[in-house]
N, C-alpha and C positions, 0 to 999 in steps of 0.2 A: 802400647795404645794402637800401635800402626797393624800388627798383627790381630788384635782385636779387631779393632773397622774391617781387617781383609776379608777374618773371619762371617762379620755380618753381612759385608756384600756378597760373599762365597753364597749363606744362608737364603738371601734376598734373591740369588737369581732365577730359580725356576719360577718363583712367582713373579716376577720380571717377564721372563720369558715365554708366559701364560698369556700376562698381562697384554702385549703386543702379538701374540697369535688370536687372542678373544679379539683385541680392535683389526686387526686386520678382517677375522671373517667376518667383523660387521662392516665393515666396508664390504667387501665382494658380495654379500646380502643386498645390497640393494638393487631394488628391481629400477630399469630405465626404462622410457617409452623414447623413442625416434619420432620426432615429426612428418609430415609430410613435405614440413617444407625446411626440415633439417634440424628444427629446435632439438634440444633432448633434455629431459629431467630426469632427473635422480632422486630417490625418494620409494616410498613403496605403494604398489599396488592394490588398495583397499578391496575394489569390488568392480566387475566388468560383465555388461549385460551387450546384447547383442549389437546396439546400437552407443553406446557409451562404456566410458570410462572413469572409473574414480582414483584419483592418487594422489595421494598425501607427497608431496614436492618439497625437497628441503630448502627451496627458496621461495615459495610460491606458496604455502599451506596446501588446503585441499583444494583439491581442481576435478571438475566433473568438461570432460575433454569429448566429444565425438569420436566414437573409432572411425570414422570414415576419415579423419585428422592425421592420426595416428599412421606409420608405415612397419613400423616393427617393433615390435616388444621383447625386450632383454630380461627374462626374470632371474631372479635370486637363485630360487631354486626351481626345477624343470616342473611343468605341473603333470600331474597325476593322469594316464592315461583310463580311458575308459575300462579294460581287463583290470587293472590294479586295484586291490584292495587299499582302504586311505584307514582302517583299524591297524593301530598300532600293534597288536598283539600279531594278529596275522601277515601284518607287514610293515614291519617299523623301519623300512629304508623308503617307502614310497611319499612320504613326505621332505625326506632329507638329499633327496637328489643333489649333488650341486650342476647347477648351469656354465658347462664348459666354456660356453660364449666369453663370460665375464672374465676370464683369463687369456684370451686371444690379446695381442699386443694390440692389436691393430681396433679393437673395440673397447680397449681398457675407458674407464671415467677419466684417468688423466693422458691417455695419448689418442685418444680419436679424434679426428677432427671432420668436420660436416663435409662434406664435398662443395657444397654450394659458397665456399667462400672464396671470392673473386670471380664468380663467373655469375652470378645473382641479383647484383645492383643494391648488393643488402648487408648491414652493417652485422658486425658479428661479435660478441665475448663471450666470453667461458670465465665462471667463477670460482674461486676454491675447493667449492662443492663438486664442482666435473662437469656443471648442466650449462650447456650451450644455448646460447638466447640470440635470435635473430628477428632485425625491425630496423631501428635507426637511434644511431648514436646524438643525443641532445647537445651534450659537453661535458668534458671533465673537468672542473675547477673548484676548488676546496677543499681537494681530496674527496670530493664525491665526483660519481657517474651519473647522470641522468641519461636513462636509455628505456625509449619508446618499443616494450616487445610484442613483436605480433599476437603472442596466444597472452602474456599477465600483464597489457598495457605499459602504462606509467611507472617506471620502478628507477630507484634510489636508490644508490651503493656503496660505501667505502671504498676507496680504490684500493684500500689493501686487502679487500674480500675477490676481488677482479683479477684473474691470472693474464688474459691475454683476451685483446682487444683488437682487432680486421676491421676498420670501416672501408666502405668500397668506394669514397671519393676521398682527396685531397683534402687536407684539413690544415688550420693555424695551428702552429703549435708554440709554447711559450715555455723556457728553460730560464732557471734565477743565474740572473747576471747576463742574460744573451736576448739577443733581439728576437723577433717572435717570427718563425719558418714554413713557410709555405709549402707542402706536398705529401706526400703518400706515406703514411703513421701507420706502425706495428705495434704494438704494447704486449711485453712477450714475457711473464715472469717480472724480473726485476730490471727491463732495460727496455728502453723507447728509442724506435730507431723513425727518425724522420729520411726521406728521399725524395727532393727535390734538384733545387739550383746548387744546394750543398748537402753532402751525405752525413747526418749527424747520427749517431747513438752513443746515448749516455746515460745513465742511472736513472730508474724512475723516481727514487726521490730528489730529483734535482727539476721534475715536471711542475711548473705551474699551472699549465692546464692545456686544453687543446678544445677547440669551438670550431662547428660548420662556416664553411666560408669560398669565395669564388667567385664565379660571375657576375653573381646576381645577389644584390644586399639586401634583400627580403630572407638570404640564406642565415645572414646575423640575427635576426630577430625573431623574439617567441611572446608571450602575451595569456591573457584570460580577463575575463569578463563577465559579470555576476549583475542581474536586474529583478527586482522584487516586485510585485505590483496589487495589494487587495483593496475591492471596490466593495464596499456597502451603502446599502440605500431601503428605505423604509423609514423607521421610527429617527433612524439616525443614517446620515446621507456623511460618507468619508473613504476619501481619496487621499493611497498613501503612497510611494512610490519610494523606493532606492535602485542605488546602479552603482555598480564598481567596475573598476575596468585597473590591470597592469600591463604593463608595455615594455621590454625587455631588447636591447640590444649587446651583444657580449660577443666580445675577443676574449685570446687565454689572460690575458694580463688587463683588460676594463671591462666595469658592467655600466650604462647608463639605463637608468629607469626611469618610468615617470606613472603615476597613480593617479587613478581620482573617486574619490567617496562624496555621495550627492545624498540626503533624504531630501523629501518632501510630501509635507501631508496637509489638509484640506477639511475642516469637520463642518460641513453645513455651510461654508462657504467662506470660514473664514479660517486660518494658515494659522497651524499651531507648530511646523515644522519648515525652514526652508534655509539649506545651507548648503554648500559646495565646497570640497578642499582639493588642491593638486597640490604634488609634491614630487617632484625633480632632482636626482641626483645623478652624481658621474664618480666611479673609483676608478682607482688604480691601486693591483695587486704590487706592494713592497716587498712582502714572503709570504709563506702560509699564513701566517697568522694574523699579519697586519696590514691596512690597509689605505690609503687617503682621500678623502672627498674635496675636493679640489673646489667645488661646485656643489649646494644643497640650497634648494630654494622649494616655495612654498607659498601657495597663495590660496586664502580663506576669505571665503563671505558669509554670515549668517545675520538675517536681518532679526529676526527674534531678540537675536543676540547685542541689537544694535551694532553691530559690524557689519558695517558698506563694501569697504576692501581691507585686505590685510596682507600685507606681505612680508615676506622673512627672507633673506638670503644670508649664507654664511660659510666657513669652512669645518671640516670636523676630521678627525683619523677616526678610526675603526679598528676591533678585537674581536677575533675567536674566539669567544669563549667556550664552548662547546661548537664541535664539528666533526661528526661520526651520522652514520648510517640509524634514519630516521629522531634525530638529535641536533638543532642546530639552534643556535643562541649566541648574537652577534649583534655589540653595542656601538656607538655613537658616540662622539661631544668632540665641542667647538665652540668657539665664539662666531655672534651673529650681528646684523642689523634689522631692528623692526620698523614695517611701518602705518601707521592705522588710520585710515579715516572712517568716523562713527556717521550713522544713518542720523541720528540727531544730537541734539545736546540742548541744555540751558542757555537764558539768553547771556551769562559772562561766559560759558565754557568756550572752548577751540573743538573743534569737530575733526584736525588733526594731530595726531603725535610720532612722533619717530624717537629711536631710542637702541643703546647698545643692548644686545641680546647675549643668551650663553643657551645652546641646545643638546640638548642630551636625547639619541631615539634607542631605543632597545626592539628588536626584532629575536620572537622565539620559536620556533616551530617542532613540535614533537611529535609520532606516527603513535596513536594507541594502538591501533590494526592495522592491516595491508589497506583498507577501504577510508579508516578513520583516523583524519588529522586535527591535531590543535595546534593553534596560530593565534600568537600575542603580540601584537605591537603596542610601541608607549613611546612617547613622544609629548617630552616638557621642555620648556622654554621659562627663562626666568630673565622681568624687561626691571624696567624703572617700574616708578610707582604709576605714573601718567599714565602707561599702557596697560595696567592691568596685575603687573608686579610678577603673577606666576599662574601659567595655564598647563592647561596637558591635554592628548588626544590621545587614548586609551581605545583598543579594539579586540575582544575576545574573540575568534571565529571557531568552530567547528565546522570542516568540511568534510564533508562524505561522497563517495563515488558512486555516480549510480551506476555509469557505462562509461568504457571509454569515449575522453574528453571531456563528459558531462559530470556535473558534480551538484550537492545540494548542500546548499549551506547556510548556518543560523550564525550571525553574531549580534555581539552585548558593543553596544558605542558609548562610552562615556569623555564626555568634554565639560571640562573645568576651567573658571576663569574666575581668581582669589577675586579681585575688586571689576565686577564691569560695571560699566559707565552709563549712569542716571539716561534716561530719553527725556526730551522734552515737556513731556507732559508729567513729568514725574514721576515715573515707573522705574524701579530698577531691577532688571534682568536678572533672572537667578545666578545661583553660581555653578548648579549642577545641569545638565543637562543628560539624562540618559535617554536610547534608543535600540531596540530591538529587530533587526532586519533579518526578512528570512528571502533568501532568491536562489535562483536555479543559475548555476555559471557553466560556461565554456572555454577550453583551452583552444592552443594554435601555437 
């Protein structure tokens, strides 16, 4: 048997060895452009006219670039000079040139490195791919990268797609089991070396994350903001308005946020719409994958709804469940306290209740395209019967990118509340309520 098997691997090897010369010259096939201000991509070269450039980017899709951008172009194969014939018959090597460049060490996809790094004021990584991206490093935490690049904006990464990482100022850095280190972060392959008050390097999988941080504490925080607004008037006179707004501050090891979702609308004068929710939380990273909310609160008004004020506070832990590059789906629960007081009531009802709570939120977020995101949050609460017994706040969004920081976005709002409570005059508030928002956001 043993000599059999030799014999097939014996059989197996030149097509082996075929195998790894064919992927080899397709790697040195690919054409690179050099930025001008040191980016580089990897990818091939579609089509270039005098004032522009087209190139399919193995991280980036297609990209239509300036040559005035561009500083040097690295191609696959050498292009075809003007005396050359490009008819194979009469000249079948004039296509097949190779481009000696791409064998120089010093220019290779995995040992070049930009000059501009450390001397630029500009954060830097190179991906498994070979292509060098320079802008500003957001934060690594979750095993994602978020890094703001000069030429493909807002881009989201696997940290195991990311070979090595330069930023050009001091950063926090957080290792499982060790306090979180203040200074000068390499991320090099498979090892993170911090240079500070103490000189650490240690395994990147032992990184929890690492966040902008320093003098100045505007440097912790990132944010976006989303306002909706359509006015008609004639046969039918209607004023409708929403506003979103997130708020973001993060270390390698806590995130505290805090949100807020408003409609309101207006038909001829009288309010068919008018609600307001914030919601407040604080983690702290246990390992990759789990996490605690120490702190989750929550405060809702909807007068429609007969709800004056509402409030929730509670504890919950958090799960992974999905966490990879344009993939992220991360749940909630805990026990709560609620507590309600209604815009009216009957004359034996109470107009207040309070009551133990249990909350569950699920946050989903998927990338269809480089431009085109889906985004699901859900968030149920289950009270006593006095408060309503079982509600939930459900948000579909699609957002789209028009330009850098700007984005456009549609979402579906549905809030549910099983039993809500009779008004005074005897009306009782549906149980559904859906709403449809469309508005123009900005990041920061």
């Amino acid at each position: 048997m043993k000599a059999y098997r030799k014999q097939v691997l014996v059989g197996y090897r030149p097509f082996l060895m075929a195998l790894i010369v064919w992927g080899a010259v397709c790697v040195m096939r690919a054409d690179v452009l050099v930025g001008t201000n040191g980016e580089r991509f990897v990818g091939k070269l579609i089509e270039e006219t005098a004032n522009t450039l087209i190139f399919e980017s193995e991280l980036g899709g297609r990209l239509t670039i300036p040559r005035i951008k561009i500083r040097e172009i690295q191609r696959a194969t050498s292009p075809v000079s003007e005396h050359e014939s490009v008819n194979p018959r009469t000249n079948p090597t004039a296509t097949l040139k190779p481009q000696l460049l791409t064998l120089n060490p010093q220019s290779s996809t995995n040992s070049w490195r930009p000059p501009g790094i450390g001397q630029d004021n500009a954060d830097w990584i190179q991906l498994k791919s070979g292509e060098w991206l320079r802008g500003r490093l957001k934060y690594i935490q979750d095993r994602k990268v978020e890094f703001d690049s000069d030429e493909l904006n807002d881009l989201s990464f696997d940290l195991k797609d990311v070979r090595q990482v330069y930023p050009a100022k001091p950063l926090f850095t957080k290792f499982d089991g060790r306090d979180q280190i203040y200074g000068s972060v390499v991320v090099s392959n498979d090892v993170v070396q911090v240079s500070g008050p103490e000189q650490v390097t240690l395994p990147r999988d032992q990184l929890t994350g690492i966040t902008p941080g320093g003098k100045r504490e505007i440097d912790f925080w990132s944010g976006k903001a989303s306002i909706g607004l359509n006015l008609q008037a004639g046969n039918t006179k209607q004023v409708t308005e929403s506003a979103s707004a997130e708020l973001a501050r993060r270390t390698p090891a806590t995130v505290a946020q805090l949100t807020y979702l408003g409609n309101f609308s207006e038909v001829h004068g009288a309010q068919n719409a008018n609600n307001h929710r914030i919601n407040g939380s604080y983690d702290i990273r246990l390992n990759r994958d789990w996490f605690l909310r120490p702190l989750q609160l929550e405060y809702y008004r909807d007068q429609l709804a007969n709800i004056a004020q509402q409030g929730t506070a509670g504890v919950s832990i958090g799960y992974y469940l999905f966490d990879r590059q344009g993939l992220e789906w991360v749940v909630t629960s805990g026990p709560a306290y609620q507590y309600t007081r209604l815009e009216t009531v009957g004359e034996d009802g109470s107009d207040e209740t309070s009551t133990p709570a249990f909350v569950f939120q699920s946050s989903f977020k998927a990338d269809i395209t480089q431009r085109l995101k889906f985004i699901q949050t859900f968030g149920a609460t289950l009270t006593g019967q006095e408060s309503g017994l079982y509600t939930h706040h459900a948000v579909s969004t699609l957002e789209f990118e028009i330009k850098r920081h700007f984005d456009l976005n549609v979402s579906l709002v549905w809030d549910y509340l099983q039993n809500p409570h009779t008004e005074s005059n005897g009306t009782t508030p549906q149980r559904n309520d859906f709403r449809l928002n469309l508005g123009v956001g900005v990041e920061f």
